[in-house]
Wavefront OBJ file of the C-alpha trace (Angstrom):
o trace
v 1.992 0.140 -12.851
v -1.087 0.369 -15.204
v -1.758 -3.210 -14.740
v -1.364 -3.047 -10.799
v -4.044 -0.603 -10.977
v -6.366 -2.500 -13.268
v -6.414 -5.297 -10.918
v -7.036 -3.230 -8.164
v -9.738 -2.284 -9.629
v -11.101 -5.609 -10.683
v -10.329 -7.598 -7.837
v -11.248 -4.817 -5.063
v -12.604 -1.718 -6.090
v -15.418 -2.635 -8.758
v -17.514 -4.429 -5.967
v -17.831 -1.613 -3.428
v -15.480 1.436 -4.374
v -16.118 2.747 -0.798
v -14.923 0.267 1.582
v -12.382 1.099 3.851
v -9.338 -1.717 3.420
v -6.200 -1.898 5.730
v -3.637 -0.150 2.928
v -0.727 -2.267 4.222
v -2.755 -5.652 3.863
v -4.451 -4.989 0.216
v -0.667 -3.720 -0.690
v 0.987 -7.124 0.971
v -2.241 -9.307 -1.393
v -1.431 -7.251 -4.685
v 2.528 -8.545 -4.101
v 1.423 -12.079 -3.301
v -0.649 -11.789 -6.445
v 2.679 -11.168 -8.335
v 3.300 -7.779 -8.615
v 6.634 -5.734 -7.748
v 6.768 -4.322 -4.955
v 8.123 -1.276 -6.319
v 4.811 -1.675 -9.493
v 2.708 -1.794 -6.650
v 4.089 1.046 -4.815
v 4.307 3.373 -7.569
v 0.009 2.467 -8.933
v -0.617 3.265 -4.812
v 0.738 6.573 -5.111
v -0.960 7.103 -8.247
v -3.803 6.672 -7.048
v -2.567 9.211 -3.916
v -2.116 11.019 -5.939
v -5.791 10.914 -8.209
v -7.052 11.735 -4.658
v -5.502 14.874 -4.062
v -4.130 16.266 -6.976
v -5.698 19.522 -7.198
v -5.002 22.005 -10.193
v -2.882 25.278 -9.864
v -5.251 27.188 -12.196
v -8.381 29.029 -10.616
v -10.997 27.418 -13.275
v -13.747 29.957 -11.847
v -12.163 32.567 -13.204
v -12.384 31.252 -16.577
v -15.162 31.438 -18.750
v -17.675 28.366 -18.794
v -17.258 28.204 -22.957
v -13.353 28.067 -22.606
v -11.666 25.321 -24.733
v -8.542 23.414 -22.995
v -4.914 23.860 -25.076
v -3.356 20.710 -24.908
v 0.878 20.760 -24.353
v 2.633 19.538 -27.152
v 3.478 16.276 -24.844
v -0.018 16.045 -23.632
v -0.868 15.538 -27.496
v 2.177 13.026 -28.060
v 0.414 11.100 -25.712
v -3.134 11.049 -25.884
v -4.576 10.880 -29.225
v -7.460 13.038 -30.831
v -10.195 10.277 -29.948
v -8.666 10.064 -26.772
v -8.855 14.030 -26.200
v -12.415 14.187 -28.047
v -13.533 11.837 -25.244
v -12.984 14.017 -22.472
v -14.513 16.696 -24.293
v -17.579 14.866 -23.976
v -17.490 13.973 -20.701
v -16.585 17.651 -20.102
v -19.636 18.856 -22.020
v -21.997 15.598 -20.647
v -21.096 17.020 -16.737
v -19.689 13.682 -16.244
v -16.066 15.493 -15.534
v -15.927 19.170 -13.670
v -12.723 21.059 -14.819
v -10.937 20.212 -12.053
v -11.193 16.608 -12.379
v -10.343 16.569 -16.245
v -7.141 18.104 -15.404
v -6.713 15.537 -12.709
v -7.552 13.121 -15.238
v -5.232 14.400 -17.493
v -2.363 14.822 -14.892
v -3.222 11.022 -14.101
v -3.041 10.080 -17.481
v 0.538 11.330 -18.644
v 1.753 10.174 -14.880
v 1.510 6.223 -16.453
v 4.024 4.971 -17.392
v 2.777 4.388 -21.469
v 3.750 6.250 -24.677
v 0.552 6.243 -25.697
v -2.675 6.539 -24.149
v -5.484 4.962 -25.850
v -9.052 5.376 -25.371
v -9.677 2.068 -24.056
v -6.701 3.546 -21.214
v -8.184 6.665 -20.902
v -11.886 4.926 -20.208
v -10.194 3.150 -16.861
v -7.576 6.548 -15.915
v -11.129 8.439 -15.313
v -12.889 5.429 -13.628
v -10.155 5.298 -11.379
v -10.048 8.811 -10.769
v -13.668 9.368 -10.114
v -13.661 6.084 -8.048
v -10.561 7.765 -6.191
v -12.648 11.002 -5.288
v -15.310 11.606 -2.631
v -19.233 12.509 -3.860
v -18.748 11.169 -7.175
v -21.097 8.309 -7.430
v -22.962 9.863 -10.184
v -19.995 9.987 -12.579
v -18.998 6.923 -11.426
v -21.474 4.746 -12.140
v -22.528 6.601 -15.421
v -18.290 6.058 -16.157
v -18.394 2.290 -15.139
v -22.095 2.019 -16.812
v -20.280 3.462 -20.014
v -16.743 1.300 -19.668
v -18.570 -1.755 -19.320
v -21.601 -1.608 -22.193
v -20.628 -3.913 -24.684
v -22.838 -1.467 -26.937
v -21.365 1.670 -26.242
v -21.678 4.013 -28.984
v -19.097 5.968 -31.042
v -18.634 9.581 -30.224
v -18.382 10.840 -33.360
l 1 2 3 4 5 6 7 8 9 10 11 12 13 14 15 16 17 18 19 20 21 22 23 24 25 26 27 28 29 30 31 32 33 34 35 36 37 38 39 40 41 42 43 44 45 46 47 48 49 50 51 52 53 54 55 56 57 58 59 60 61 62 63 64 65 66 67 68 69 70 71 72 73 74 75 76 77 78 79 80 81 82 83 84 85 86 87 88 89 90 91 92 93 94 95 96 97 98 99 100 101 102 103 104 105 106 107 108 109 110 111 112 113 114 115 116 117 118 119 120 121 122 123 124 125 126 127 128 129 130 131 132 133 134 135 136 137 138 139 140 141 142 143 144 145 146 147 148 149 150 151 152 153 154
């Protein structure tokens, strides 16, 4: 599914994330390009899914200095660089609470044991590219993802 949504985004989204596409065409193109139907299926819902997904948890009523407890599962799978990454994004304004938990919820919906950074870079593009008014964390996200001279974080 991961790799039905990485060339989603390369062969459709990266040029203009906002243009409206016929859903049942782009869906028929991704098969023709050899992808399962149900691969292709599943990465369309995700991405549903990255649109919608709102958290249960009223994040105004927490305090702006609060520090997210990862699940014991949520740690299996994303790693401390991984997790230190959307700290900073957190911290930079690139993510608002409600989209790192959408980011997170998008993240542990793959299909992969373990999320790497380099994963975790493209599950936030495709989140903010999957959400309305974020232009500015997009392209400061794709900027990032795609500067051969990115710095470390730490």
């Amino acid at each position: 599914m991961f790799d039905v949504l990485l060339y989603l985004f390369e062969n459709y989204f990266c040029d203009d994330p906002h243009a409206s596409r016929d859903r049942d065409s782009l869906q028929a193109a991704v098969i023709q390009a050899g992808f399962k139907p149900s691969e292709v299926a599943k990465a369309f819902q995700w991405l549903d899914d990255a649109a919608t997904r709102r958290s249960g948890f009223d994040h105004s009523a927490a305090p702006s200095d609060s520090v997210r407890v990862y699940s014991e599962k949520e740690i299996e799978r994303l790693d401390a660089e991984g997790r230190g990454f959307l700290m900073f994004l957190c911290h930079n304004g690139v993510l608002d609470r409600q989209q790192h938990e959408c980011v997170i919820d998008r993240a542990m919906a793959l299909e992969i044991d373990c999320i790497d950074l380099d994963d975790l870079r493209w599950v936030v593009l495709l989140v903010l590219i999957s959400q309305p008014d974020q232009e500015a964390a997009y392209a400061w996200m794709e900027s990032y993802l795609f500067d051969d001279e990115a710095q470390c974080l730490h």
